[in-house]
KEDO-45862 format. One record per residue (C-alpha): y, x, z. Coordinates in nm, 4 decimals, decimal comma. Layout:
+----------+----------+----------+
:       py :       px :       pz :
+----------+----------+----------+
:        Y :        X :        Z :
...
+----------+----------+----------+
// end
This chain:
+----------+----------+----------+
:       py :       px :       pz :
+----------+----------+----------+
:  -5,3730 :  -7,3122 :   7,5528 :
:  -5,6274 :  -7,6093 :   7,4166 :
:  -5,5855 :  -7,8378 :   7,1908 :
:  -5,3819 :  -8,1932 :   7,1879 :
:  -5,6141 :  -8,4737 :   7,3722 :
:  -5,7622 :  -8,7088 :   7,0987 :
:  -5,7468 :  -8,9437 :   7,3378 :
:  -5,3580 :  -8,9352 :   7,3664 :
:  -5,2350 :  -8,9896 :   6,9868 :
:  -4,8857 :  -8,9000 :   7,1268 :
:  -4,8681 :  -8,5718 :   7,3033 :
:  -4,4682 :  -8,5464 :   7,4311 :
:  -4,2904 :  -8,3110 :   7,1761 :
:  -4,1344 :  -8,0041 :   7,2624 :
:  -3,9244 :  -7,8277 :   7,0472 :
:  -3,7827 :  -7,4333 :   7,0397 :
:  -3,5828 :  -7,2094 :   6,8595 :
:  -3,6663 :  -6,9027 :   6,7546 :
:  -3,3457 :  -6,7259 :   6,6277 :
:  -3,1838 :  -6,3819 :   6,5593 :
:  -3,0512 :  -6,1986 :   6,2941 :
:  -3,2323 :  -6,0824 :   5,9886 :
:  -3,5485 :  -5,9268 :   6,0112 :
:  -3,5475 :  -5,9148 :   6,4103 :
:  -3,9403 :  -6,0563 :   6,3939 :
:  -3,8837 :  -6,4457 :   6,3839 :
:  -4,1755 :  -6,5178 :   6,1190 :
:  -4,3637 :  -6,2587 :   6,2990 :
:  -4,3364 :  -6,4238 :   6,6478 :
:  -4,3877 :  -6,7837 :   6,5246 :
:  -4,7172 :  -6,6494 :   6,3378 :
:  -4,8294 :  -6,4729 :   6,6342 :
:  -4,8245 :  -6,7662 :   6,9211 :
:  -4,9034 :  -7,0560 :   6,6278 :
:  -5,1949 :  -7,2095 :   6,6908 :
:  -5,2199 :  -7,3272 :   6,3175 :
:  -5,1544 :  -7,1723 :   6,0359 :
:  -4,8002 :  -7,1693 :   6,0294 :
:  -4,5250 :  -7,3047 :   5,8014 :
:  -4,3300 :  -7,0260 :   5,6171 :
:  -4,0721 :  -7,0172 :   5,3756 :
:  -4,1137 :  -6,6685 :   5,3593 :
:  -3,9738 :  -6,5668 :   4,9624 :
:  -3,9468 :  -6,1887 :   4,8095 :
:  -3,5882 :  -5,9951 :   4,8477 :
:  -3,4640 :  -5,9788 :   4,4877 :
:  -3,1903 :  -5,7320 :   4,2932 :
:  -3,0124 :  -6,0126 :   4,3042 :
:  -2,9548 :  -6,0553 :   4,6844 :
:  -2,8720 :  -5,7160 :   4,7270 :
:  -2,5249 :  -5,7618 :   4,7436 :
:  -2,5553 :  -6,0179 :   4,9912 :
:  -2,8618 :  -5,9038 :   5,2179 :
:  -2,8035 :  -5,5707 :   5,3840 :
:  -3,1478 :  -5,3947 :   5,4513 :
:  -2,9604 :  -5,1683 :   5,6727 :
:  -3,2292 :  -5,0618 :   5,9373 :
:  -3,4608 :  -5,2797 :   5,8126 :
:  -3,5246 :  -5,1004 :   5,4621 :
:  -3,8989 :  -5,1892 :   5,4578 :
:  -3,7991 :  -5,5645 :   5,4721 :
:  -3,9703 :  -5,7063 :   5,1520 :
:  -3,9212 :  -6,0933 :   5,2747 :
:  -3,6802 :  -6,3142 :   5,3841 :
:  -3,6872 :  -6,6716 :   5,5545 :
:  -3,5238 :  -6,8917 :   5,3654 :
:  -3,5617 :  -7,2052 :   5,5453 :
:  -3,7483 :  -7,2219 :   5,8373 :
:  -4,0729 :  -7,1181 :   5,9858 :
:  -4,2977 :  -7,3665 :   6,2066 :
:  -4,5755 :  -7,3255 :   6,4468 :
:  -4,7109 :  -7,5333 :   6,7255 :
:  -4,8725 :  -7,4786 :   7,0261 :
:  -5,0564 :  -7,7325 :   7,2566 :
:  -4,9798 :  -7,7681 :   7,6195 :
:  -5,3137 :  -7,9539 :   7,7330 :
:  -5,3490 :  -8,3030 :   7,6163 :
:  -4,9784 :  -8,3761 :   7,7172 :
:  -4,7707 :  -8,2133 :   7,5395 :
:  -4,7341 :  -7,9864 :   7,2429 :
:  -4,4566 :  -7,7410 :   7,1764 :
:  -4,3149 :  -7,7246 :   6,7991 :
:  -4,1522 :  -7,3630 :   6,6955 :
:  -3,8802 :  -7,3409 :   6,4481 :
:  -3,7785 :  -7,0139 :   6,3027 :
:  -3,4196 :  -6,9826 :   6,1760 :
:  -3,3096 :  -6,7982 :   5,8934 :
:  -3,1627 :  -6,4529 :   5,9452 :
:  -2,9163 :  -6,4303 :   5,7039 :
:  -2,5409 :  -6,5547 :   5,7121 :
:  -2,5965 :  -6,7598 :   5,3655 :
:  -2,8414 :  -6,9709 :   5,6149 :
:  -2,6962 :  -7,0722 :   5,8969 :
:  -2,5846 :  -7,4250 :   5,7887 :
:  -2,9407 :  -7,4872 :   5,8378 :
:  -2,9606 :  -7,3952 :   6,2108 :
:  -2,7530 :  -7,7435 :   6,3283 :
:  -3,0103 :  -7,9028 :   6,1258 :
:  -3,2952 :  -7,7223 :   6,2998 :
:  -3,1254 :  -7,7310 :   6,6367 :
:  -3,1030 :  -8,0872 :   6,6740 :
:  -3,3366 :  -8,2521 :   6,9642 :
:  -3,4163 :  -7,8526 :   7,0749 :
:  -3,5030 :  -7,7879 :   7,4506 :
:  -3,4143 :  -7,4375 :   7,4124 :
:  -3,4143 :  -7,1450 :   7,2137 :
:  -3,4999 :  -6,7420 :   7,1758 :
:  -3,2731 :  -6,5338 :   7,0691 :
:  -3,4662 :  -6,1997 :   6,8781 :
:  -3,2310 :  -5,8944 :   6,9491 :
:  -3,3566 :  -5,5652 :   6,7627 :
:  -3,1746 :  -5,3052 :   6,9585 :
:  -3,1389 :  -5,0686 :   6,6242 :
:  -2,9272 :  -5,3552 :   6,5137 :
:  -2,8013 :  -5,5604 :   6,8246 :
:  -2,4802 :  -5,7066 :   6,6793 :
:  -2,6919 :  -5,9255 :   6,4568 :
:  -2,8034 :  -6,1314 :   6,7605 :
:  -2,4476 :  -6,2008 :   6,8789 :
:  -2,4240 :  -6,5493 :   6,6099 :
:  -2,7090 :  -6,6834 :   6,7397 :
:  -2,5917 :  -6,6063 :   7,1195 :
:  -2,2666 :  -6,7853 :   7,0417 :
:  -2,4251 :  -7,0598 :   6,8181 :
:  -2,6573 :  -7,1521 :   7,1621 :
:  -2,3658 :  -7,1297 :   7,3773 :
:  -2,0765 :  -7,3071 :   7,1736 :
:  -2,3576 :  -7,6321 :   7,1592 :
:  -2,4678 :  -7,5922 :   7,5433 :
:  -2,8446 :  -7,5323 :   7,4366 :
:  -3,0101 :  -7,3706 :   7,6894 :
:  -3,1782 :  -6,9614 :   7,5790 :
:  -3,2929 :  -6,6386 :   7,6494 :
:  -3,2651 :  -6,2893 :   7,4615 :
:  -3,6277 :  -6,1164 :   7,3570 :
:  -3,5561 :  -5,7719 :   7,2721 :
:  -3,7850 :  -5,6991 :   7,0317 :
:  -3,9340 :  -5,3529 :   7,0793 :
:  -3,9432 :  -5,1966 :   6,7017 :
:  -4,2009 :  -4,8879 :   6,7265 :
:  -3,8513 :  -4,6891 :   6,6006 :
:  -3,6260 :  -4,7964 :   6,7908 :
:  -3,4724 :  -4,6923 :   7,1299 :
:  -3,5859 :  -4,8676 :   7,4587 :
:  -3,3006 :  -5,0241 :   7,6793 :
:  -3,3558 :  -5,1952 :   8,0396 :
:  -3,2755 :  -5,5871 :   8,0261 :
:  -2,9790 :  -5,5232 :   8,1739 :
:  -2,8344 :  -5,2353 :   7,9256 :
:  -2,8814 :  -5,5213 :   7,6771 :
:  -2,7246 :  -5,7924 :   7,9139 :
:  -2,4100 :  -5,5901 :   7,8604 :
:  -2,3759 :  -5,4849 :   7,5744 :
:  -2,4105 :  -5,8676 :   7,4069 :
:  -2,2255 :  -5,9664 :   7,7299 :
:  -2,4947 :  -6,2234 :   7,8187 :
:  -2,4103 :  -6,4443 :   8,1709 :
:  -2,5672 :  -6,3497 :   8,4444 :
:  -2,8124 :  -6,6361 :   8,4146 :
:  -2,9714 :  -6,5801 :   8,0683 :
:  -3,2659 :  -6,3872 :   8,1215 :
:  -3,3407 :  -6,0865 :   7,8786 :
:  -3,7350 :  -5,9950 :   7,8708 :
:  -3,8596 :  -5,7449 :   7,6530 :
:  -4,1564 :  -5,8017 :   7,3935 :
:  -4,3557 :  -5,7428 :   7,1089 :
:  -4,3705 :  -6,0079 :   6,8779 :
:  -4,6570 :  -5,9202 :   6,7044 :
:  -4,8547 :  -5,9282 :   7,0204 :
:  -4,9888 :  -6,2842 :   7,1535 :
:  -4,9457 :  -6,2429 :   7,4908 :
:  -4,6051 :  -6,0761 :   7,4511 :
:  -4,4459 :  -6,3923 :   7,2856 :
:  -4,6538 :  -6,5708 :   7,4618 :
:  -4,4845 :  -6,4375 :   7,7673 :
:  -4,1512 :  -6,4975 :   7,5767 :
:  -4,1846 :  -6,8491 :   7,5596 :
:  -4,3255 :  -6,9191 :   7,9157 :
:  -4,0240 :  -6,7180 :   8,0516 :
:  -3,7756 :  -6,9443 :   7,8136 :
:  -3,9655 :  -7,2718 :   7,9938 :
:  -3,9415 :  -7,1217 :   8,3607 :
:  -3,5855 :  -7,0592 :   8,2461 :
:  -3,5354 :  -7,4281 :   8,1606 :
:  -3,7237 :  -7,5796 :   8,4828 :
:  -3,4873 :  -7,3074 :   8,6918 :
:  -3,1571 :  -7,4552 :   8,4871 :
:  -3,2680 :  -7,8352 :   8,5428 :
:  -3,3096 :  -7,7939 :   8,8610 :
:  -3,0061 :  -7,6198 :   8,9690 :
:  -2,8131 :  -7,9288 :   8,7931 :
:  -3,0100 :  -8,1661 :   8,9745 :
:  -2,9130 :  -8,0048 :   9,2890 :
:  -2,5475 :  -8,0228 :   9,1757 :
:  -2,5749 :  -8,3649 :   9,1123 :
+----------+----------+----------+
// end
């Protein structure tokens, strides 16, 4: 994707969500597309949180965000595109209006072993009018559903595009966040022809 221009100290900003429930691949994702070495708050699941952290289909899970994650990606010498991971877990979410502010748009993770851990995220993006789209994350375990199986069962609008993905694969995010863009462009320009 290049680097940022030396020659323009002040590449527009982008920024993007990555969200989901916990353990749906957000750290993974942001690592994956980064093009430095990303920021994690990644800290070890303790006794402790046991109480309060289901591992529920995700019993492997030895890590959990508990802050954010950040990558960044440059867009030629133009512009560069900053990715925020949001925690998974409930105990966390007071830090997604934080994170939120000044975002584009976002990417809602969905694991389909767990799908009903996607649907705060889904209704955090809608209740603020931000802009998304729903990655289905496909877990080597877990059972593959068409974009539009998903669509239903999270009872997505018609317009919010589901894509499938891998996010430990580069492209595959990648992909993720060029269809969340062409999803953007599409939505801009539909309320400029409104207008």
């Amino acid at each position: 994707m290049g680097s940022v221009n030396d020659s323009d100290p002040f590449p527009t900003a982008l920024k993007v969500l990555i969200a989901g429930g916990f353990g749906v691949g957000k750290t993974t994702m942001v690592s994956a597309v980064s093009e430095i070495e990303p920021l994690s708050t990644e800290e070890l699941l303790t006794q402790v949180s046991a109480s309060t952290d289901s591992l529920e289909g995700v019993e492997d899970k030895s890590t959990t965000t508990v802050a954010m994650d950040f990558g960044r990606i440059s867009l030629g010498g133009t512009h560069v595109l900053y990715l925020f991971g949001t925690p998974g877990q409930e105990r966390f979410w007071f830090l997604w209006d934080e994170l939120s502010a000044g975002a584009l748009g976002a990417v809602v993770l969905a694991d389909t072993r767990r799908l009903e851990d996607c649907f705060a995220a889904v209704d955090f993006f809608e209740r603020r009018g931000i802009e998304f789209i729903v990655a289905v994350n496909e877990f080597d375990d877990a059972y593959r559903y068409e974009p539009e199986e998903v669509r239903a069962a999270i009872d997505l609008k018609p317009e919010v595009p589901v894509v499938l993905c891998d996010a430990r694969d580069v492209a595959s995010s990648t992909n993720v966040l060029v269809s969340l863009v062409q999803h953007l462009i599409d939505t801009r320009s539909q309320h400029a022809d409104v207008i």
